[in-house]
C-alpha positions as CSV (number, residue, x, y, z in Angstrom):
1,X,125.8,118.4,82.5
2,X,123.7,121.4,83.6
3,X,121.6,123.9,82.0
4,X,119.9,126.9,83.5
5,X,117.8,129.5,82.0
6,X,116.7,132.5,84.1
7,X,113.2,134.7,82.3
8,X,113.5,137.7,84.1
9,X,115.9,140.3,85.0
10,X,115.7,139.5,88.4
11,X,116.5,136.2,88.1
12,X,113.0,135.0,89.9
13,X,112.1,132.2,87.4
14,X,114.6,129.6,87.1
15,X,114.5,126.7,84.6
16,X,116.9,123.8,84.8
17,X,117.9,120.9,83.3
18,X,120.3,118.3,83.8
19,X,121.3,116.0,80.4
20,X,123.5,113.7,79.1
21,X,126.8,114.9,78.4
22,X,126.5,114.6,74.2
23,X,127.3,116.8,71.3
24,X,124.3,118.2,71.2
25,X,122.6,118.0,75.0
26,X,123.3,121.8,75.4
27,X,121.1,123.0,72.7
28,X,118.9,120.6,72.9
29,X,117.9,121.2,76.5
30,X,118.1,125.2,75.8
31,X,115.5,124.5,73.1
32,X,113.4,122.6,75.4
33,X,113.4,125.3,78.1
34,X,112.3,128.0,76.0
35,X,110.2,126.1,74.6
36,X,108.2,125.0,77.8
37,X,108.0,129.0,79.2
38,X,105.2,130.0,80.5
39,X,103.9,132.8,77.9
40,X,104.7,134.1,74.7
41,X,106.9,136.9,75.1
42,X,110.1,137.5,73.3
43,X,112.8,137.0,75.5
44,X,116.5,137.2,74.9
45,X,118.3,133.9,75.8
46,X,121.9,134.2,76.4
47,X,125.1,131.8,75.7
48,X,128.6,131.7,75.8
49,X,130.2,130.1,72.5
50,X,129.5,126.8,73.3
51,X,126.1,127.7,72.3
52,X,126.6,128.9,68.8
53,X,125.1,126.4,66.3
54,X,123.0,127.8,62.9
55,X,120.4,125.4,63.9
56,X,120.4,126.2,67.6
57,X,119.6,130.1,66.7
58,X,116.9,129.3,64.1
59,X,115.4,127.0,66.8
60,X,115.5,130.3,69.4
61,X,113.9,132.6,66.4
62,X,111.3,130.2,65.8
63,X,110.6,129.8,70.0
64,X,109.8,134.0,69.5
65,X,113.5,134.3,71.5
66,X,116.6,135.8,70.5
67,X,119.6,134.8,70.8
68,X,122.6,136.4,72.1
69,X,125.4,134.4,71.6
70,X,128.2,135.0,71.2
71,X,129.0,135.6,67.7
72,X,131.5,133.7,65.3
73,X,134.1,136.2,63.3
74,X,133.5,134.2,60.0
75,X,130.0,132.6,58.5
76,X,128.0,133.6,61.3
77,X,124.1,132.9,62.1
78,X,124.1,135.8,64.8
79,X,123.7,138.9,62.0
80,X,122.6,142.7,62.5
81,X,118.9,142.2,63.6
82,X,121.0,140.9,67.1
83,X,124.0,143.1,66.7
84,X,122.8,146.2,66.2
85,X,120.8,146.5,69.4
86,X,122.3,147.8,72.5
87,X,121.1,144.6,74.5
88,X,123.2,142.4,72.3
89,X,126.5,144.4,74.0
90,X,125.1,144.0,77.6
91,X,124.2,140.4,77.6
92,X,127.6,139.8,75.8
93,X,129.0,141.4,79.1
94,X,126.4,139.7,81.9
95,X,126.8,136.4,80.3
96,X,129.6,135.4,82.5
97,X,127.8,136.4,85.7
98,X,126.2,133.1,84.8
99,X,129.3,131.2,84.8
100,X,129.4,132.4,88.5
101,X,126.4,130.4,89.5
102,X,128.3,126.9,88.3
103,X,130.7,127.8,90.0
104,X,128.8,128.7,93.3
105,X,127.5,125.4,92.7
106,X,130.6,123.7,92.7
107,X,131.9,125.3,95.9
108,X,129.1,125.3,98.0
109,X,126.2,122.8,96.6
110,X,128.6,119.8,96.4
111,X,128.1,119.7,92.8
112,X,132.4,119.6,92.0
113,X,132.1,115.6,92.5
114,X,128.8,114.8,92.2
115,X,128.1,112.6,95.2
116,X,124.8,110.1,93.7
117,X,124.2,108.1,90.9
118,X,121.6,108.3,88.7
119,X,120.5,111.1,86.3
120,X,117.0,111.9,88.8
121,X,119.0,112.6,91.8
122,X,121.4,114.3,90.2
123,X,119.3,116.7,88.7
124,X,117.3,117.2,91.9
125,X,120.2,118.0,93.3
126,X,120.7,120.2,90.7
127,X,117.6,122.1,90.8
128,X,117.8,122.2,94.5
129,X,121.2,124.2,93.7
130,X,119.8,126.2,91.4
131,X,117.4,127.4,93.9
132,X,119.2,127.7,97.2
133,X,121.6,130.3,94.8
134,X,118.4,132.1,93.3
135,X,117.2,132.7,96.9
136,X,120.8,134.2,98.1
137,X,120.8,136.3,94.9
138,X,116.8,137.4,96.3
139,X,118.2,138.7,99.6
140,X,121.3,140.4,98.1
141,X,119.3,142.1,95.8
142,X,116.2,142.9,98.3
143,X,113.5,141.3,97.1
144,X,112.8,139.3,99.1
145,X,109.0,139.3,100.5
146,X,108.7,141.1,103.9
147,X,106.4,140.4,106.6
């Protein structure tokens, strides 16, 4: 299982993670990853529902990061202070942009049937992915250094 978290809205800093597939890997790993940014900045750290767990947004508030997942109809940890902010509406409408990247990965970086053994290579591979797309994304968007 894979987990990538981008800092910056131009998706120059890219974090990933490759786990054991487990109940709890997700927010485990997402923990981790905020956790081990450089800095102290609130950020916002996006989801899809998957990603919804009481204890995995308290974890986020205490890591000075909020969360914007996406939010349960009934009993739900996500309340007003995340709501009531315009980002909350964006990053509830970007968050699938991210679902894009798996699967760029699974077309193009071999990652559909994962072709080694052993949770290293795997998630060098993986990484490796994640950075062959974040340069593509560079060029589309321009940034990329000149000169």
């Amino acid at each position: 299982m894979g987990h990538i978290l981008m800092e910056n809205r131009h998706g120059l800093a890219v974090d990933t993670r490759v786990t054991q597939a487990t109940g709890t890997a997700k927010w485990e790993a997402g923990l981790a990853m905020v956790a081990d940014r450089p800095g102290r900045k609130r950020i916002t750290v996006g989801g899809d529902k998957g990603y919804y767990s009481a204890g995995y947004v308290a974890g986020l508030r205490s890591l000075i990061a909020t969360p914007h997942v996406a939010q349960k109809a009934k009993g739900s940890a996500i309340d007003g202070r995340t709501t009531r902010h315009a980002g909350y509406a964006v990053s509830q409408r970007k968050r699938k942009r991210v679902e894009e990247i798996f699967g760029w990965m699974k077309t193009v970086a071999w990652l559909r049937k994962v072709r080694y053994k052993g949770e290293e290579k795997i998630d060098w591979l993986f990484t490796l992915s994640a950075a062959a797309y974040n340069m593509i994304r560079m060029r589309n968007l321009g940034i990329a250094a000149s000169g």
